[in-house]
N, C-alpha and C positions, 0 to 999 in steps of 0.2 A: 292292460294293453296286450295284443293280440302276439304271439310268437309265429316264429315260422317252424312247422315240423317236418321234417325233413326225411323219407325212407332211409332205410340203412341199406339198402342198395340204390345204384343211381335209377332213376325215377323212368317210364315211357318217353321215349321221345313223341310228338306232337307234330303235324297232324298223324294222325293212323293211318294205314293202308283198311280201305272202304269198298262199298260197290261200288262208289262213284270215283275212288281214287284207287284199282287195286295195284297188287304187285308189293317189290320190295320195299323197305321203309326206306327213305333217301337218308341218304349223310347229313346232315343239316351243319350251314356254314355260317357263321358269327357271333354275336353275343347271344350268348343263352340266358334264358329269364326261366323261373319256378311257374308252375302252375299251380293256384292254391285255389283251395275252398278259403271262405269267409272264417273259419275257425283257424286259420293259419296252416293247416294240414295240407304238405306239397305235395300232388298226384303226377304230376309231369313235367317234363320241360321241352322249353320249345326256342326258334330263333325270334327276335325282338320282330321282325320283319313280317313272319307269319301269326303273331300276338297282334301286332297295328293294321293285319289286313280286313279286318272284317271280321276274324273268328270267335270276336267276344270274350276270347278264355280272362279268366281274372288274374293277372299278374300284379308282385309288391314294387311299388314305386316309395320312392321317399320324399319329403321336400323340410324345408329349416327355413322358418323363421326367424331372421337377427332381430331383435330391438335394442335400442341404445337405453341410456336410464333416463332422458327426455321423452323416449316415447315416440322417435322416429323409429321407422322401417328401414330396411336395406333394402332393395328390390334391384334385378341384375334385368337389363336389355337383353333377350336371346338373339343371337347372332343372327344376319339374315342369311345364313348360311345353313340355319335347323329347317327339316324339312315340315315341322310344324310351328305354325305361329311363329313365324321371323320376323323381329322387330317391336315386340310386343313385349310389355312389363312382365314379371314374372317372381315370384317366390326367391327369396336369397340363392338357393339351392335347392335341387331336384332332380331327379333320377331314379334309373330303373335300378331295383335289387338281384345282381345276376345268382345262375343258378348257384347254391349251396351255400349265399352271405345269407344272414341274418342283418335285416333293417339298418341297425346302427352300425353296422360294419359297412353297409354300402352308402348309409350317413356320410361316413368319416370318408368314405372313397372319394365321394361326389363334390364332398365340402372342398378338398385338395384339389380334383383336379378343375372345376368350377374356378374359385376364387382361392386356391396356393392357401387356404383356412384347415389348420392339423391341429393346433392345439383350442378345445373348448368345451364346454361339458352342454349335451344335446338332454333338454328335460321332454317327455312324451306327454305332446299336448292331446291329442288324439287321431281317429283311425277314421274310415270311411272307403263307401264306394260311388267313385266315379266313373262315371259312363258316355262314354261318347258312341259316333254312327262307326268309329272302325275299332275302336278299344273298353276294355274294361279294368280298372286299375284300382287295386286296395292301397290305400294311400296311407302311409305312416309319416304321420305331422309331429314337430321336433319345433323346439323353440329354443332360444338363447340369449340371452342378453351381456353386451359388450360392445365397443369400437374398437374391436379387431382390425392389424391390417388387413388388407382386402387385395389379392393382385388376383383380378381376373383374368382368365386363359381365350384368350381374342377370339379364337375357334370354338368358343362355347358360349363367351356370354361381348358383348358388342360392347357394354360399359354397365357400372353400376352406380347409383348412387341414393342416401340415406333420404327421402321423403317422409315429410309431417303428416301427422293421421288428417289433418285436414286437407293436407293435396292428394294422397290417397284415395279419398270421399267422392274429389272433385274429377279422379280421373276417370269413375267406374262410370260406366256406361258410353265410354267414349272409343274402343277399340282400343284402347292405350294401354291397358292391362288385358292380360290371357281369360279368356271363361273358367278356368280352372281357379287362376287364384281372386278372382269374385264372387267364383260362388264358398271357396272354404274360408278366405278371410274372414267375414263376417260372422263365422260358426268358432273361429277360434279367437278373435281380438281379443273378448275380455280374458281369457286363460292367459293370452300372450302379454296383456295389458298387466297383469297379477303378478307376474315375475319380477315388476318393478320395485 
């Protein structure tokens, strides 16, 4: 599985001053994301805001898959309150990797403030790129299995609850689940099915 590498000094800030943008470089205000090559190597950092606008750069997102030892899913409601996909099934856990975590440090961030989830051991199911019309995200996939308490953070996730792989099946294609986790379920079930 892929690392993240990190300059030994803090990295460019993103976007650049350009012919089409000159002048100073602006301050840049809020969450900060890495900017990586596909090898894990971090060239920049940029705000979440200007990564979702269109510029394509590749930043690390994480997401965790629960299974129970039956072979259900945990899948959380995203809040209608995210300004993506509100209301829509989604990945137990997921999030951006801010500048200078390593993956499974911002696992373990996301797991907590998601579903109040700190203790669990995250196995690396695999990696990938996905691509949307405003984003491009290297995704590091994490699996687990347990029935964990679960207290979801209202402002993050709407309600969660454990689905059979056969109502999973039934939901796809229905708007009911995110395009993200339809298209990498299916590339990860049996890894995630194996941990049983």
């Amino acid at each position: 599985m892929v690392d993240l590498v990190y300059p030994s000094e803090p990295a460019p800030l993103y976007p650049r001053p350009s012919i089409g943008r000159p002048g100073r470089q602006l301050v840049p205000r809020g969450e900060m994301l890495p900017l990586m090559e596909p090898s894990g190597l971090v060239y920049g950092r940029a705000t979440r805001d200007w990564c979702h606008s269109g510029s394509k750069v590749l930043h690390p997102v994480v997401h965790l898959h629960i299974v129970d030892r039956f072979g259900n899913i945990y899948l959380q409601k995203r809040a209608m309150t995210k300004d993506l996909l509100p209301g829509y099934w989604d990945t137990a856990v997921g999030g951006h990797v801010t500048y200078g975590e390593q993956a499974v440090e911002a696992l373990y961030r996301e797991a907590a403030e998601e579903l109040g989830l700190h203790a669990f051991n995250p196995i690396p199911l695999d990696t990938y790129t996905y691509q949307t019309e405003r984003d491009s995200e290297f995704v590091f996939i994490y699996g687990m299995v347990g029935h964990p308490d679960i207290a979801p953070d209202e402002s993050e996730v709407s309600e969660g609850k454990w689905w059979s792989q056969e109502e999973v099946d039934a939901a796809f294609g229905k708007n009911i689940l995110t395009p993200n986790f339809e298209s990498e379920f299916p590339q990860i079930r049996a890894r995630l099915l194996a941990l049983l």
